[in-house]
C-alpha positions as CSV (number, residue, x, y, z in Angstrom):
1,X,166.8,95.3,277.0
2,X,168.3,94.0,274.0
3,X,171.0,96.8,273.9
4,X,171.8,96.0,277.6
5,X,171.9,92.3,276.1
6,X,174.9,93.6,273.4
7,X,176.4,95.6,275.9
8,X,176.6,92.1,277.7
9,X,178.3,90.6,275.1
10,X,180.6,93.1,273.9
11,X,181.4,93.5,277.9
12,X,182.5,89.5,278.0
13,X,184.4,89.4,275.0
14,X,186.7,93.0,276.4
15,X,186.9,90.7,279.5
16,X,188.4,87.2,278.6
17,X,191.0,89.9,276.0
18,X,191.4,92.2,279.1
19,X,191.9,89.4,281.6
20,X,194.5,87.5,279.3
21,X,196.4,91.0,278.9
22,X,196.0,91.9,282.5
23,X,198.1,88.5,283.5
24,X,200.7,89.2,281.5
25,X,201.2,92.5,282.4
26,X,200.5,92.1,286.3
27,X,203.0,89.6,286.5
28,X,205.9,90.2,283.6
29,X,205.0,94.4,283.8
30,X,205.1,93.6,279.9
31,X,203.1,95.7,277.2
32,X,202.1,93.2,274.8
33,X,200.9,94.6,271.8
34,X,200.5,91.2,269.7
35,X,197.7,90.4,272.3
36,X,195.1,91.2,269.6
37,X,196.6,88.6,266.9
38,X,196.1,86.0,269.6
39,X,191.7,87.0,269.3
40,X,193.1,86.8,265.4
41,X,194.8,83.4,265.8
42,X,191.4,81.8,267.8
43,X,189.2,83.0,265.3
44,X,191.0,81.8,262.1
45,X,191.4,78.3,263.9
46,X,187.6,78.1,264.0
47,X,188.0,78.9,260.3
48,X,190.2,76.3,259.4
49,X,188.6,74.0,261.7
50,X,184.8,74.0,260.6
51,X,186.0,74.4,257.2
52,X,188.3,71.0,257.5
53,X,187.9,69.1,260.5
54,X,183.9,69.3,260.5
55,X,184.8,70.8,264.0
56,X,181.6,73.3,265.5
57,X,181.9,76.3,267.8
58,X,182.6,73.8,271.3
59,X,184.9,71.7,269.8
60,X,187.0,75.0,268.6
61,X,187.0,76.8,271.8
62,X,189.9,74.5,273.4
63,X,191.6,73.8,270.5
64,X,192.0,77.9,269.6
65,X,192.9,77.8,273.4
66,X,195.9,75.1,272.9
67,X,196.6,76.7,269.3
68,X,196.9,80.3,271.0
69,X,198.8,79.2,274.4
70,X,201.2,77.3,272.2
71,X,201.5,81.0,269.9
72,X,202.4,82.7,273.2
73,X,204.5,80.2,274.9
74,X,207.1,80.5,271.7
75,X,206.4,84.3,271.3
76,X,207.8,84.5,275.3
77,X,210.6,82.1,274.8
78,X,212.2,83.3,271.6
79,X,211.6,86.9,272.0
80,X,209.9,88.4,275.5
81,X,212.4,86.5,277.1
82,X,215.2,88.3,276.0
83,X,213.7,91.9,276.8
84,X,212.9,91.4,280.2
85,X,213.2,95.3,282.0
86,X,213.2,96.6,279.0
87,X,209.7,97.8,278.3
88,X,209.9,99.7,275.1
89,X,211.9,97.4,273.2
90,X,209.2,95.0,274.5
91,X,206.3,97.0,273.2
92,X,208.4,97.4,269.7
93,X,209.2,93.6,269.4
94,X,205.5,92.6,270.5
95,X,204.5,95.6,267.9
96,X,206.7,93.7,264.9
97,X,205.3,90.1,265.9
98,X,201.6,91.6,265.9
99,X,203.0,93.2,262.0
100,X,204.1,89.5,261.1
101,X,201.2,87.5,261.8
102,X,199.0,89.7,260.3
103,X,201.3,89.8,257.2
104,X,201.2,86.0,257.2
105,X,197.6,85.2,257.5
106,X,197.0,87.9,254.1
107,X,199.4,85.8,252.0
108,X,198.1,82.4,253.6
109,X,201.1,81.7,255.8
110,X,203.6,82.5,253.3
111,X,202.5,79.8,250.6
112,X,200.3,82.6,248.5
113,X,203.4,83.7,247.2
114,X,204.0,79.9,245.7
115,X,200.6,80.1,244.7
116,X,199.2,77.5,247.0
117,X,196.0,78.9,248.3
118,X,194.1,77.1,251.7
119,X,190.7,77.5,251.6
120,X,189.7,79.8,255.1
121,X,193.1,81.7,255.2
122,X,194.3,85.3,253.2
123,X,192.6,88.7,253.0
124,X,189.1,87.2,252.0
125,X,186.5,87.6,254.7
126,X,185.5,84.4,256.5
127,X,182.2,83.4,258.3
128,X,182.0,81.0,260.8
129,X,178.9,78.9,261.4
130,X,176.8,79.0,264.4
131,X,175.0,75.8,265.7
132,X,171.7,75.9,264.8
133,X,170.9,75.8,268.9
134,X,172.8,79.4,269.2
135,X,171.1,81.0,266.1
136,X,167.7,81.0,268.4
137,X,166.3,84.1,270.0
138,X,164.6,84.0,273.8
139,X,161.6,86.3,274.6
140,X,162.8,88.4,277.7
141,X,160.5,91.2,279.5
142,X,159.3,91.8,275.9
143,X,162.5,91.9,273.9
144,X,164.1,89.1,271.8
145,X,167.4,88.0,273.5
146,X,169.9,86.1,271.1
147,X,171.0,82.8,272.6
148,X,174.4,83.0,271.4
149,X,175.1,86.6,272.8
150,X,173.7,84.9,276.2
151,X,176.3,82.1,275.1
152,X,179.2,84.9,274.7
153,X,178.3,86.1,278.4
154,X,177.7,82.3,280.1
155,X,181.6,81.7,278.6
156,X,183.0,84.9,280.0
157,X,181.7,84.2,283.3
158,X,182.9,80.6,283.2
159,X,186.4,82.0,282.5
160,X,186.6,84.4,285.1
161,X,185.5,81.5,287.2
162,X,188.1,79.2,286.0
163,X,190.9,82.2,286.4
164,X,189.8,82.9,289.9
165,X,190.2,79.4,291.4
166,X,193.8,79.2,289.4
167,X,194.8,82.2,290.8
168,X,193.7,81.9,294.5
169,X,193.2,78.2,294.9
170,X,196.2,76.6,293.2
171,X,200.1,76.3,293.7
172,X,200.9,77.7,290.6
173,X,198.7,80.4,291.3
174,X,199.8,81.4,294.4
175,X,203.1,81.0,292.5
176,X,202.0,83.6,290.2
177,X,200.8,86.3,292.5
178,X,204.2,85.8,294.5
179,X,205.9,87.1,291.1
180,X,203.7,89.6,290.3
181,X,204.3,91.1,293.9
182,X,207.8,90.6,294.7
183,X,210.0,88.9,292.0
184,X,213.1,88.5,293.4
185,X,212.4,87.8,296.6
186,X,209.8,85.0,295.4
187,X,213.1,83.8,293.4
188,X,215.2,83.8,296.2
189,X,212.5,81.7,298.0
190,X,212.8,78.9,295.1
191,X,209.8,80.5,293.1
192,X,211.1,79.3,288.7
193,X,209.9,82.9,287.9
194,X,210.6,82.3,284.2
195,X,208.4,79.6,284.6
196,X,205.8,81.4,285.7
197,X,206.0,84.0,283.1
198,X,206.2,81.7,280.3
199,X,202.9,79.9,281.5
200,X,201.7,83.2,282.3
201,X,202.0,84.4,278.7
202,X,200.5,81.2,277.5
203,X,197.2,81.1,279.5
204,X,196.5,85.0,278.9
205,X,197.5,84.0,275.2
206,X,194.9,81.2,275.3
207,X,191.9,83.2,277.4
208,X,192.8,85.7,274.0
209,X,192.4,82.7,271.9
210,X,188.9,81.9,273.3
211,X,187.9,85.5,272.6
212,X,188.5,84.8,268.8
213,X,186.3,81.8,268.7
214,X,183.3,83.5,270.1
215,X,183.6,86.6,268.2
216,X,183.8,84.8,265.2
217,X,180.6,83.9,266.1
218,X,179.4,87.5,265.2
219,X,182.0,89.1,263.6
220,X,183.7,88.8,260.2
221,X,187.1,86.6,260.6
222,X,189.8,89.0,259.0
223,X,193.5,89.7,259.7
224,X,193.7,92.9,261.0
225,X,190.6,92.3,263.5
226,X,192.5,92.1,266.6
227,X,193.7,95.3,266.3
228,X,190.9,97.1,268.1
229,X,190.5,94.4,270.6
230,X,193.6,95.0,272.1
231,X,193.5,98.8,272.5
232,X,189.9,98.5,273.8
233,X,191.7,95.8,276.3
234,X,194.0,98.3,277.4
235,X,191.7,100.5,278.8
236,X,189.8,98.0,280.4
237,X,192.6,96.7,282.3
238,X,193.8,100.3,282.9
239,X,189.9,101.6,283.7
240,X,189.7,98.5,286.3
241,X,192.8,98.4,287.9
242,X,196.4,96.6,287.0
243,X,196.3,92.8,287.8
244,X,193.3,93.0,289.7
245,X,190.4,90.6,288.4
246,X,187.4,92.5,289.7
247,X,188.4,95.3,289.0
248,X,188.9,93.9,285.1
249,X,185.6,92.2,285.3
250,X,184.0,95.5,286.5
251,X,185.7,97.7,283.6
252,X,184.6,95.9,280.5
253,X,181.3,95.6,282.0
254,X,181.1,99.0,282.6
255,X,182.5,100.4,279.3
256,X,180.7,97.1,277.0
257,X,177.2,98.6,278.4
258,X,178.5,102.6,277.2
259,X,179.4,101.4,273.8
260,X,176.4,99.3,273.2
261,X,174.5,102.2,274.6
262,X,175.7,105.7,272.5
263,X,176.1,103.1,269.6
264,X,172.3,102.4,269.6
265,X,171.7,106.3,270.3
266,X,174.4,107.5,268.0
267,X,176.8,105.2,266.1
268,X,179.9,103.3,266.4
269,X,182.0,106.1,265.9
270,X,180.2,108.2,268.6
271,X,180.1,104.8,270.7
272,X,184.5,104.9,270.8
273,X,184.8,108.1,270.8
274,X,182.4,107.9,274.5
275,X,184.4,105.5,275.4
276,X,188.0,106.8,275.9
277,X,186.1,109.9,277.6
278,X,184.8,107.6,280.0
279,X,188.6,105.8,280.8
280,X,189.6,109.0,280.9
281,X,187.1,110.2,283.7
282,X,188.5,107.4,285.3
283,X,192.0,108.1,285.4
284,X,191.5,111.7,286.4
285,X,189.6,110.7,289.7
286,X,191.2,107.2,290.3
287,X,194.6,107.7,288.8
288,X,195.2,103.4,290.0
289,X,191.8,102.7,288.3
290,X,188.2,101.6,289.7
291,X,190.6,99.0,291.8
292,X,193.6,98.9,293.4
293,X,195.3,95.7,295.0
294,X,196.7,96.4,298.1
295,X,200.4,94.9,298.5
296,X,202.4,94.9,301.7
């Protein structure tokens, strides 16, 4: 039970990253490979905000989301902009923004070579604090059950809830999936499509922002950290289906329960390693993924 309970949380956290990346990608067909630094981005402004602003893990989750949506909405306008149709200078440029931030957050935004130093940022490992309510354990079917990793799950669930009723119940929404579908026709029917994809970019930016805030929860804040998250993302999205959000939802369930699982047995190394064999199962029987949204 407690395994299955990890599996849980490692699921939810592959799903607000996936879902973010899956946005982006269903409706700009753009690779972004800076994705990860946003997770980065959300967990260092928990960092800096319980360090400074006496802020705890609630009060951090919208402000990483603003913080991270405001990190993609420039990242689209200075630079994805520009590279529209052009997927592997995308993928390069994204690749060399990813590069940058990482380099920025090791020598404290650039003021480590001035010798300023700011307590929470650089190559040190941080620790965020968890409220003392989270740091609990519930007694389930006879196994301990961490509240916060219930917390982790309770949050996912909330966002895919949230994403659902913007994509399907909203103007912008439907303004989205109009995009995603047929671009230039929904332009020619008065559709801003660079609108869309700039607040596009920004939401998935900010679901990945969210991501950073809970993981730093559990994990060691570090510079490099979103690295993993965004390949693992990747094969969620690809595993569930492009731009479909059950299908997303489905993946990372389904491959957070298969870590958790041969990690226990085995390791963590076994535990990845199980992983990609699974995606790649996948892919040879449903080439589309688990899900494929039909389009007319």
């Amino acid at each position: 039970m407690e395994t299955f309970v990890i599996g849980l949380s490692i699921a939810s956290i592959l799903f607000m990253v996936a879902l973010g990346l899956a946005i982006i990608y269903g409706t700009m067909s753009v690779i972004n490979l800076a994705h990860g630094e946003m997770v980065m981005i959300g967990a260092y402004t928990t960092v800096l905000a319980t360090k400074h602003l006496g802020f705890n893990i609630y009060l951090c989750l919208p402000l990483a989301f603003v913080v991270t949506a405001t990190f993609g909405l420039i990242i689209e306008r200075t630079v994805v902009r520009r590279l529209y149709g052009r997927l592997l200078d995308t993928l390069l440029a994204t690749w060399g923004i990813a590069l940058i931030l990482q380099q920025l957050i090791r020598i404290h935004f650039g003021l480590g070579l001035f010798g300023i130093e700011i307590e929470g940022l650089g190559s040190d490992l941080q620790n965020v604090p968890v409220p003392a309510e989270l740091q609990q354990a519930i007694r389930l079917f006879g196994a301990n059950i961490p509240v916060y990793r219930a917390f982790v799950f309770a949050a996912a669930l909330a966002l895919g809830a949230v994403t659902w009723l913007l994509m399907f119940r909203t103007r912008f929404g439907s303004q989205l999936r109009a995009v995603s579908v047929a671009r230039n026709t929904a332009a020619a029917c008065g559709i801003n499509d660079k609108r869309v994809n700039m607040l596009a970019f920004a939401y998935g930016s900010g679901l990945a922002g969210i991501a950073g805030v809970l993981v730093s929860g559990f994990k060691t804040v570090s510079p490099d950290m979103g690295t993993p998250y965004v390949v693992d993302a990747f094969l969620v999205v690809v595993a569930g289906g492009v731009g479909h959000l059950l299908g997303t939802f489905a993946s990372a369930g389904i491959l957070g329960e298969v870590q958790s699982f041969v990690a226990t047995w085995a390791n963590d190394v076994y535990g990845r390693t199980v992983l990609f064999a699974v995606v790649i199962f996948i892919l040879l029987f449903k080439p589309q993924g688990l899900f494929v949204t039909k389009s007319r």
